[in-house]
Every structure is written in C-alpha cells, then in structure tokens.
PyMOL CGO cylinders between C-alpha atoms (Angstrom):
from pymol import cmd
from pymol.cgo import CYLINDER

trace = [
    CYLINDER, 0.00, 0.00, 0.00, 2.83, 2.53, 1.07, 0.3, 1, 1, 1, 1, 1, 1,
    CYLINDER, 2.83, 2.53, 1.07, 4.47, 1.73, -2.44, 0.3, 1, 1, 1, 1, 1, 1,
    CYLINDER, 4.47, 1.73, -2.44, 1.15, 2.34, -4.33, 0.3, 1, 1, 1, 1, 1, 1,
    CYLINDER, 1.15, 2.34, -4.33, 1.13, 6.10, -2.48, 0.3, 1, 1, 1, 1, 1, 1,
    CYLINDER, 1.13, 6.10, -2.48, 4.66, 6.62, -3.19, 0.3, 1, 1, 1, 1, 1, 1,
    CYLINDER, 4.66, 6.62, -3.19, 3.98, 6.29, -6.76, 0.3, 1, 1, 1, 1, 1, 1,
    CYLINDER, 3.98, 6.29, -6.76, 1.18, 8.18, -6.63, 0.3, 1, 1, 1, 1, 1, 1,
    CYLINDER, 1.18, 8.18, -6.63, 3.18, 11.05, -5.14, 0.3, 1, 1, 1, 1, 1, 1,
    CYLINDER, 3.18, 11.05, -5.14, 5.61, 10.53, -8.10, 0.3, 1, 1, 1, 1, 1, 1,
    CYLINDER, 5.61, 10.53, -8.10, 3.09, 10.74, -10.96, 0.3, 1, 1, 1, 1, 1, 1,
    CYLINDER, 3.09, 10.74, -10.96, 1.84, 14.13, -9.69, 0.3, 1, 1, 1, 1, 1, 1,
    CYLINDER, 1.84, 14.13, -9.69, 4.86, 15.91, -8.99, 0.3, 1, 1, 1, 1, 1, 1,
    CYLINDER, 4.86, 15.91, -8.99, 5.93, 14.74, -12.92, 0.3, 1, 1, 1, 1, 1, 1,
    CYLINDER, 5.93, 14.74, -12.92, 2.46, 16.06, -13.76, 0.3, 1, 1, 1, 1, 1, 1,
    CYLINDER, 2.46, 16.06, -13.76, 3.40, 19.30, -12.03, 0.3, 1, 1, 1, 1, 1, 1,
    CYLINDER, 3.40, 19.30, -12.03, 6.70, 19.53, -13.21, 0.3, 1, 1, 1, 1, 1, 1,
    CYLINDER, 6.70, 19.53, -13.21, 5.64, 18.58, -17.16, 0.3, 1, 1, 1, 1, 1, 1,
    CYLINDER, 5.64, 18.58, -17.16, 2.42, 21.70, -16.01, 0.3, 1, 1, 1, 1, 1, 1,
    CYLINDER, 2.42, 21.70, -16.01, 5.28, 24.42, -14.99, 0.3, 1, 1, 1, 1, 1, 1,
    CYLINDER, 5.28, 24.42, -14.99, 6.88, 23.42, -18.52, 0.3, 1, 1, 1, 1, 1, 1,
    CYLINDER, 6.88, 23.42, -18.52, 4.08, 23.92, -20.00, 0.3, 1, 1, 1, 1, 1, 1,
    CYLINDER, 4.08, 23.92, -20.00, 3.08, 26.96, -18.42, 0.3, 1, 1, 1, 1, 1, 1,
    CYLINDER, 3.08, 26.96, -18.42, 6.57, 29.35, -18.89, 0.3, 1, 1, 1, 1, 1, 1,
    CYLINDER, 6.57, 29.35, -18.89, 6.56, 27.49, -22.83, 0.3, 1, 1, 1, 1, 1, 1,
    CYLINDER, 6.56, 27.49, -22.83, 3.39, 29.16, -23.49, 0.3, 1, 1, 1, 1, 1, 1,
    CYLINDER, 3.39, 29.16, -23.49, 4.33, 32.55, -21.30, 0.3, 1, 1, 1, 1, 1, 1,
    CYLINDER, 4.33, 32.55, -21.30, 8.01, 32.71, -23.14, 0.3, 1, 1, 1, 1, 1, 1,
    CYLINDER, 8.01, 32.71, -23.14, 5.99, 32.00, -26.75, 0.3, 1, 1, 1, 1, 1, 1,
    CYLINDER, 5.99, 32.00, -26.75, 3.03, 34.62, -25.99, 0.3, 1, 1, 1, 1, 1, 1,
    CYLINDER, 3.03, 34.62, -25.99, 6.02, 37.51, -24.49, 0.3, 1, 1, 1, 1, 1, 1,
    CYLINDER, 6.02, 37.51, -24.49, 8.19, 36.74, -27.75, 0.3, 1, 1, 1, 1, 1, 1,
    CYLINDER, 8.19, 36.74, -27.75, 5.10, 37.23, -30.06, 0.3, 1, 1, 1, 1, 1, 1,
    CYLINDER, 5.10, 37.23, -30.06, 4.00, 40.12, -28.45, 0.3, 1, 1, 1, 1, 1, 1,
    CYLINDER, 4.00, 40.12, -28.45, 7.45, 41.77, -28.85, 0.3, 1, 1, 1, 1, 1, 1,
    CYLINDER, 7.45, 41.77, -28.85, 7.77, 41.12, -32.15, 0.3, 1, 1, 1, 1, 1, 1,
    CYLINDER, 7.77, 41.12, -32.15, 4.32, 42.85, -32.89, 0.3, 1, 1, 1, 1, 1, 1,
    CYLINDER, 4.32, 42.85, -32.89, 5.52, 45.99, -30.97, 0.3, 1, 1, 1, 1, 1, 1,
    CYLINDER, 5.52, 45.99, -30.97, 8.40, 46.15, -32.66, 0.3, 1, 1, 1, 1, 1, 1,
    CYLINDER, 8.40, 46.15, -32.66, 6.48, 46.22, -35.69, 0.3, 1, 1, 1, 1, 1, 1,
    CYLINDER, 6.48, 46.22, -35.69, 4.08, 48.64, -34.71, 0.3, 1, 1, 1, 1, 1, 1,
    CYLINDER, 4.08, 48.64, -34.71, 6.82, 50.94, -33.59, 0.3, 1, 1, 1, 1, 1, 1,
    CYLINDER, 6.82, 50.94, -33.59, 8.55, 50.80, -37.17, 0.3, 1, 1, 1, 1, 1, 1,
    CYLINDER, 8.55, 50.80, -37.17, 5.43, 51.65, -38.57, 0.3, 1, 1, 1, 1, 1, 1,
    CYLINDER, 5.43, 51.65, -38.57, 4.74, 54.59, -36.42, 0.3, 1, 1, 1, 1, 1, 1,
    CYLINDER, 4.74, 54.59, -36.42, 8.45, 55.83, -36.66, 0.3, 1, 1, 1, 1, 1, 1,
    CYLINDER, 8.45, 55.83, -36.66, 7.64, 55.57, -40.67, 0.3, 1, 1, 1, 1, 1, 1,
    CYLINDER, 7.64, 55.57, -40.67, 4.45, 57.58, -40.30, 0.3, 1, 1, 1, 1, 1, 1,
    CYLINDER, 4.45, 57.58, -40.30, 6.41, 60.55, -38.32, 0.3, 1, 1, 1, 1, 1, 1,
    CYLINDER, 6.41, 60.55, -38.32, 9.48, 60.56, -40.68, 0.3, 1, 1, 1, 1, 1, 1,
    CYLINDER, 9.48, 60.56, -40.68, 6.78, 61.06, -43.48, 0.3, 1, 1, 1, 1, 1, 1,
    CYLINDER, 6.78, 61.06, -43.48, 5.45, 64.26, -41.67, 0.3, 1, 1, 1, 1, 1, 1,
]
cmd.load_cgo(trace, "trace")
C-alpha cells in the first residue's frame, strides 16, 4: 500500500513539473510574439512621423 502512495506522489509531482513546462513554454511564446508585434508597430509609427 505505502508503495502504491509513493507512486502516486511521483506521478503528480511529474504532472506538475511537465504543467510548470508547459506553463513558462506558453508565457516565453506569448512575451516573444507580443514583442515582435511591438516592434512592428513601432517601425510603422516611426515611418508615419518621418513622413510628416
């Protein structure tokens, strides 16, 4: 029985550990693609003043 918790125990911090993964994957993905479309929309506004 103690062996059967034990593993139990094991599976979820793996789960946990595979969740945190997940988790700064998809923050480090959304941050990247949200920099990229800043830097973008800077350009674009830096090209609109220069016109002026």
């Amino acid at each position: 029985m103690e062996g059967w918790l034990f593993d139990l125990q094991g599976e979820l911090a793996q789960s946990n550990i595979t969740i945190t993964n997940v988790l700064e994957v998809a923050i480090v993905g959304v941050a990247s693609s949200l920099s990229k479309i800043i830097s973008v929309l800077l350009q674009e506004v830096l090209v609109e003043l220069s016109d002026c």
